[in-house]
C-alpha positions in Angstrom: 28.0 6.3 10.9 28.0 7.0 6.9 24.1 7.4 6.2 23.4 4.5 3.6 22.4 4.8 0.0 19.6 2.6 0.4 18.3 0.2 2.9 16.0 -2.5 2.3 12.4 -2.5 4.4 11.3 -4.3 7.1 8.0 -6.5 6.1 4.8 -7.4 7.8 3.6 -11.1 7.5 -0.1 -11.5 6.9 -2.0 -13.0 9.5 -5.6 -14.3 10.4 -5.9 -12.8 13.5 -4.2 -10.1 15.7 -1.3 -11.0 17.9 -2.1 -11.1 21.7 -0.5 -9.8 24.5 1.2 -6.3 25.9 4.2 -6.8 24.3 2.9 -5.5 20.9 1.8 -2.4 19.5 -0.8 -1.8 16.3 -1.1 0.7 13.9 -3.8 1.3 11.0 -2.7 0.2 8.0 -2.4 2.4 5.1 -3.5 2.2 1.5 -0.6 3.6 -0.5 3.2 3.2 -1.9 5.8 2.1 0.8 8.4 4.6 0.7 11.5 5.4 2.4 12.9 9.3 2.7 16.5 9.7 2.9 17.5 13.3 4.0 21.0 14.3 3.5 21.8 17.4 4.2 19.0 19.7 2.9 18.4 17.0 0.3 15.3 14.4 0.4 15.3 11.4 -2.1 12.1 9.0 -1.8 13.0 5.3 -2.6 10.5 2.3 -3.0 11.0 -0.8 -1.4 12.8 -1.9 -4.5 15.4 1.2 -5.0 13.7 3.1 -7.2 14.1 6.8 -7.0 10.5 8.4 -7.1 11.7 11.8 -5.8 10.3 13.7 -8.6 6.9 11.4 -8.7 6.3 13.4 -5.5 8.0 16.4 -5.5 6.1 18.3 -2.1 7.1 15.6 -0.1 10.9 15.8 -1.1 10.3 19.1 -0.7 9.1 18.7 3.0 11.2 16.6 4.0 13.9 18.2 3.1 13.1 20.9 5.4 13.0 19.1 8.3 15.4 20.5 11.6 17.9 17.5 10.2 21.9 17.0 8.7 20.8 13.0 8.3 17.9 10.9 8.4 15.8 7.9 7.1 12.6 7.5 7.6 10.1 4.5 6.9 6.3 5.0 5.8 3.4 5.5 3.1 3.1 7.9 0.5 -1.4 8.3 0.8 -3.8 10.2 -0.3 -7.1 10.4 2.3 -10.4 10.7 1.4 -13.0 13.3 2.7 -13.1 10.4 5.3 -9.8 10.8 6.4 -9.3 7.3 5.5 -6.2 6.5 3.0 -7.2 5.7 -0.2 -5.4 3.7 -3.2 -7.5 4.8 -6.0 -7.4 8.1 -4.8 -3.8 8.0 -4.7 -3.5 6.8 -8.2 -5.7 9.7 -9.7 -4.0 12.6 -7.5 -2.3 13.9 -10.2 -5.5 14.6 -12.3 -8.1 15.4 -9.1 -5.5 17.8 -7.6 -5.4 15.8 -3.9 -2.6 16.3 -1.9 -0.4 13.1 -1.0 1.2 12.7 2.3 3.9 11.0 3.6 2.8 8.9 6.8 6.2 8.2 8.8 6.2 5.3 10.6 9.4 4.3 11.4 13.3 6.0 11.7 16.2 4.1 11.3 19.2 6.4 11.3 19.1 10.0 12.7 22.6 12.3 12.4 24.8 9.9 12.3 22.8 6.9 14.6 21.7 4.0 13.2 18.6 3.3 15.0 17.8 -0.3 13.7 19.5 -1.8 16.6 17.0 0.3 19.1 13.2 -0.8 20.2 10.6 0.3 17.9 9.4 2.2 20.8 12.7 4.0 20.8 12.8 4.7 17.3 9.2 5.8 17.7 9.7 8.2 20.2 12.6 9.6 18.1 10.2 9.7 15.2 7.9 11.8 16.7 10.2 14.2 18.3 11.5 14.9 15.1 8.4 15.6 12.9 6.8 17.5 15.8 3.1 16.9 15.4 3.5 17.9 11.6 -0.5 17.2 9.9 0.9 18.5 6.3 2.7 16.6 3.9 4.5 14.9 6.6 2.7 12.6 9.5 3.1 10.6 12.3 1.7 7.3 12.4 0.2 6.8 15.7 0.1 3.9 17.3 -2.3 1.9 19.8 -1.2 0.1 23.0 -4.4 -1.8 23.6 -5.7 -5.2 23.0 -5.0 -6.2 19.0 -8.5 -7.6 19.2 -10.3 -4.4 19.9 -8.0 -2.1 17.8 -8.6 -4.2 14.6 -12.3 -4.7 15.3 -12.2 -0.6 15.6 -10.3 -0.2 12.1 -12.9 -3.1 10.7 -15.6 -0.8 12.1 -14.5 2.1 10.2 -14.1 0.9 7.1 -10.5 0.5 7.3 -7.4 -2.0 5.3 -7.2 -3.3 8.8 -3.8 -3.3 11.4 -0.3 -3.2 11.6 1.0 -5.1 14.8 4.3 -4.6 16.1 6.6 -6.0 18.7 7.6 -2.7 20.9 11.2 -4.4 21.7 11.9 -5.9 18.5 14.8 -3.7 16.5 14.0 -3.0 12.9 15.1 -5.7 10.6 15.0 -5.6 6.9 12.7 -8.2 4.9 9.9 -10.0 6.2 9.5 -12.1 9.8 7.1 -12.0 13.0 7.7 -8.6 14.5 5.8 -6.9 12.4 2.2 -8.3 11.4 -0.8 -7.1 9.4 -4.2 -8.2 9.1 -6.5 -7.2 6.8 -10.4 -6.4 7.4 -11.4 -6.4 3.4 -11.2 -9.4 0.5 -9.2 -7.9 -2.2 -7.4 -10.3 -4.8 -5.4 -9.2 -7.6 -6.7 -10.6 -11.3 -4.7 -10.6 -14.9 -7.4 -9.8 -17.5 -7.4 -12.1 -20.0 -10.2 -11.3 -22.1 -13.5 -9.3 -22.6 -17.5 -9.5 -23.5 -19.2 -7.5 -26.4 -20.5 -4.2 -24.4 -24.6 -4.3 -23.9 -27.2 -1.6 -23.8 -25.5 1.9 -22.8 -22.0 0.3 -21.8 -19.1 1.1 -24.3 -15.4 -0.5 -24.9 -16.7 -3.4 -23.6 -18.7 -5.2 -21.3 -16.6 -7.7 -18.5 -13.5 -9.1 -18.0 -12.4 -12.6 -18.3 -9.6 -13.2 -15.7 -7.3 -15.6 -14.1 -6.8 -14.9 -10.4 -3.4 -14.4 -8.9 -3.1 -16.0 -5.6 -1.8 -19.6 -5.0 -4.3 -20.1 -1.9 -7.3 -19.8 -4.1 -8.4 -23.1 -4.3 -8.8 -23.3 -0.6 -11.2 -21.2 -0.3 -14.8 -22.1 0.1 -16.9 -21.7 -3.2 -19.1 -19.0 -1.2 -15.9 -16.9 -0.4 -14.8 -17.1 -4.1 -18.1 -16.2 -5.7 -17.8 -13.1 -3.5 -14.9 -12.1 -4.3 -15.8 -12.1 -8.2 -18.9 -10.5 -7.7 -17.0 -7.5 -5.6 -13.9 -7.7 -8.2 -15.5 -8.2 -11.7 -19.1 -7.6 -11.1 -19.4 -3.9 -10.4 -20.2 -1.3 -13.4 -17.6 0.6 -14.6 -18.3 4.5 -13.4 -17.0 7.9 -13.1 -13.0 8.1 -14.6 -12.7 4.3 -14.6 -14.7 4.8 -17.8 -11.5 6.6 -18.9 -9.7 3.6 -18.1 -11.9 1.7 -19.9 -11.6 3.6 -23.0 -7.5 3.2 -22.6 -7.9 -0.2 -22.8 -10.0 -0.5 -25.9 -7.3 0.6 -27.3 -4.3 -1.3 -26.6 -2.7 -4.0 -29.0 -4.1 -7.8 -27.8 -1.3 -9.8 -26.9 0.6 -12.4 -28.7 -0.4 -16.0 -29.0 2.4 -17.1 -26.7 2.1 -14.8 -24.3 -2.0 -14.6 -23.4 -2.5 -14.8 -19.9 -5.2 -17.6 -20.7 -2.4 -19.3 -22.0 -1.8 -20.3 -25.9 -5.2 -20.9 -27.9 -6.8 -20.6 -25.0 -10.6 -19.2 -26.5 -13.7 -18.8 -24.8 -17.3 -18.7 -25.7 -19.0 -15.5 -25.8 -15.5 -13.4 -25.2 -12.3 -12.3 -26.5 -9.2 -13.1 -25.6 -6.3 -10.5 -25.1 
């Protein structure tokens, strides 16, 4: 079979709880940019879930998987960066290209191999495929190990150490691109996504300026309890601002506020004691 240009992901729906049962699988989940590697041939391209071509955003992993004992392949997994933890870490990801840390490329999935497609086989299949062909590689490229155990007790575990959480995964299901029930994640940590919308004077030694107004992005919010949001602002807008995200902070300072129309507080939407972007 012709090895595809592209091929759209598979997708974990978000769960409350783990799956139970022996008919699943669970992995850690990662912290980093879904990536697929297509090798053709001596030649690696890395492509995001949405078809962009971010080969030469991480050239030593091209570079590695190009090497690998293949004519064709495509592989599924997470471009990381681990902390002195060994835990995968987005902000550490983010900043790799000024602190100099090395990112890998966590394979956790292969879909065709010389000329198979693969998607039609049981994740265990494509597994055991998988790990065949990287042969316990622990440099740029990894295998993603997986757990078969209770979901419970291996997402308690990840919780334990301070980990995103788990990836469960049906170990007969074949690989089927966008999102469904085969594959789900559940998350240990509260982490929301905000649009800032404005800004406080600084006060005493802070510079730039001093917090963010924001608007949260997630539908769900208003179901929450008012304990379980007041945490989440305190952990998402209450922390200092340290070490390079002062850097950030400076950045921002100096950006252009937006237009009338298009402030995320929406049109003439002011504040009292703040500025709005």
């Amino acid at each position: 079979m012709t090895l595809p240009a592209s091929v759209a992901p598979q997708l974990a729906t978000l769960v409350a709880t783990p799956p139970v049962g022996d008919e699943w699988v669970h992995e850690i989940k990662l912290d980093g940019y879904r990536v697929l590697v297509r090798v053709d041939h001596g030649r690696a391209r890395l492509l995001t879930r949405n078809r962009q071509d971010w080969t030469d955003r991480f050239p030593p992993v091209a570079e590695a998987a190009a090497a690998l004992p293949v004519k064709e392949a495509f592989l599924d997994g997470e471009i990381v960066v681990f902390d002195e933890h060994g835990v995968s870490s987005f902000q550490a990801l983010q900043q790799a290209g000024e602190s100099g840390s090395a990112p890998t490329y966590v394979a956790f999935d292969l879909l065709f191999l010389d000329g198979r497609d693969l998607r039609g086989e049981p994740l265990t299949v494509r597994k055991r495929a998988l790990a065949r062909l990287l042969g316990g590689r622990r440099g740029r490229l990894r295998y993603s190990e997986h757990f078969d155990a209770p979901g419970r007790e291996v997402y308690d575990r990840a919780c334990a150490m301070h980990l995103e959480g788990i990836v469960s995964k049906r170990k007969q299901a074949p690989y089927t691109s966008g999102r469904g029930q085969a594959w789900l994640k559940v998350k240990c940590t509260e982490r929301q996504e905000f649009v800032i919308g404005g800004y406080t004077a600084p006060e005493g030694s802070r510079k730039f300026f001093g917090a963010f107004v924001s608007r949260l992005l997630w539908f769900g919010w208003a179901s929450l309890r008012r304990e379980s949001r007041d945490r989440i602002f305190r952990k998402s807008l209450g922390n200092p601002v340290r070490g390079n995200a002062k850097d950030q902070a400076r950045d921002l300072s100096l950006r252009e506020p937006a237009g009338e129309e298009t402030r995320p507080l929406g049109p003439g939407h002011h504040g009292r004691g703040y500025e709005t972007l």
